[in-house]
C-alpha positions in Angstrom: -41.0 12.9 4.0 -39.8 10.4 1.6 -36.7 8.0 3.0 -34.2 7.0 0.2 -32.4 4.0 0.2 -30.1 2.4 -1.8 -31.4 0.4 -4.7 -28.6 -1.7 -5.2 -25.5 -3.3 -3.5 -22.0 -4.2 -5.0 -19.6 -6.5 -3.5 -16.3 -7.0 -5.8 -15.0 -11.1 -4.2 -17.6 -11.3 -1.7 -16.8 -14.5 -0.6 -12.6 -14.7 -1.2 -11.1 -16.2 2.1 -14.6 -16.5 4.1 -15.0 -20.3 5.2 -18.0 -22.1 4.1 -20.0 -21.9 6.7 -19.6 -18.0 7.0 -20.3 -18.0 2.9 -23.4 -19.6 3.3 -24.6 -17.4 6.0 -23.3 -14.5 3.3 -25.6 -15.5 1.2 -28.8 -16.0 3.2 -28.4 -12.3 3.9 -27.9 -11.2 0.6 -30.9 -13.1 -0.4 -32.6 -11.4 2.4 -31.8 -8.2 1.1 -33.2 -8.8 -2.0 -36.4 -9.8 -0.9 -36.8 -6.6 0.6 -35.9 -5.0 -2.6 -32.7 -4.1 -3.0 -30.4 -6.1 -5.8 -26.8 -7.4 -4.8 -24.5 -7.4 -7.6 -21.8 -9.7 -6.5 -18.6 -10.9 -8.6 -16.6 -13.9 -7.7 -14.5 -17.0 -9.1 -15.6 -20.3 -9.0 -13.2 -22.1 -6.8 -15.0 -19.1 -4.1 -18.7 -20.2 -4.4 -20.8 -21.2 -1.2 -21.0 -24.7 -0.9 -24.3 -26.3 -2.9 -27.6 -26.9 -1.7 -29.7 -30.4 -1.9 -30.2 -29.9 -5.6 -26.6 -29.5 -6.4 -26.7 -26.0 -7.4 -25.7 -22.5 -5.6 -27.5 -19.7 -7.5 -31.0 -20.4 -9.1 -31.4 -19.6 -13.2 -33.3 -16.7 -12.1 -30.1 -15.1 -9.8 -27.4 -15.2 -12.2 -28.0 -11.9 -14.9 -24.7 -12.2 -16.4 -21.7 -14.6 -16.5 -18.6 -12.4 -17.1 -15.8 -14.1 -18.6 -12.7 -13.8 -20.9 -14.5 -13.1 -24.3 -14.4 -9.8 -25.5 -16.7 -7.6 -24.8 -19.3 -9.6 -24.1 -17.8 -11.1 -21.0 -17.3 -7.9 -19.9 -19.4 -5.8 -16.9 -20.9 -2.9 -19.3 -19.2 -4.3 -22.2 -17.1 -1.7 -21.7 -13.4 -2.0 -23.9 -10.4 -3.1 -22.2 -7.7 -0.3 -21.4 
C-alpha cells in the first residue's frame, strides 16, 4: 500500500503578528519540511520577515522562486489578471 502525502504546503502571512523568536522557530520547521520533501509556498511583506542570520540575509537565492509585486502580471502568483 502506497501512503500519499501532500507535496506541497501554502501559508498566506505566515509570519503576520508572530514575535521574532517564534518566526524564527517558523522557519526552521518549514525548512525541515522541505528537506523531507515537501515544498512550503509562503507569502509575506517585508516589514514580517524573520529576523537575519550572520550573513545578513533571511532566505538563500535558492528559496526565493518568485517575488510577487505590484507590476502587472508578472508580479502576480500565476500571472493570473486582476478582477
Amino acid at each position: 500500500m502506497t501512503r500519499r502525502f501532500p507535496r506541497f504546503v501554502f501559508h498566506d502571512g505566515v509570519f503576520e503578528s508572530w514575535t521574532d523568536r517564534k518566526k524564527a522557530n517558523l522557519l526552521a520547521v518549514i525548512r525541515e519540511y522541505a528537506d523531507l520533501g515537501v515544498q512550503p509556498i509562503i507569502t509575506l511583506i517585508d516589514s514580517d520577515t524573520p529576523p537575519a542570520d550572520d550573513s545578513g540575509s533571511v532566505f538563500g537565492s535558492d528559496e526565493i522562486v518568485l517575488d510577487l509585486a505590484r507590476r502587472g502580471p508578472e508580479g502576480r502568483l500565476f500571472r493570473m489578471k486582476a478582477w
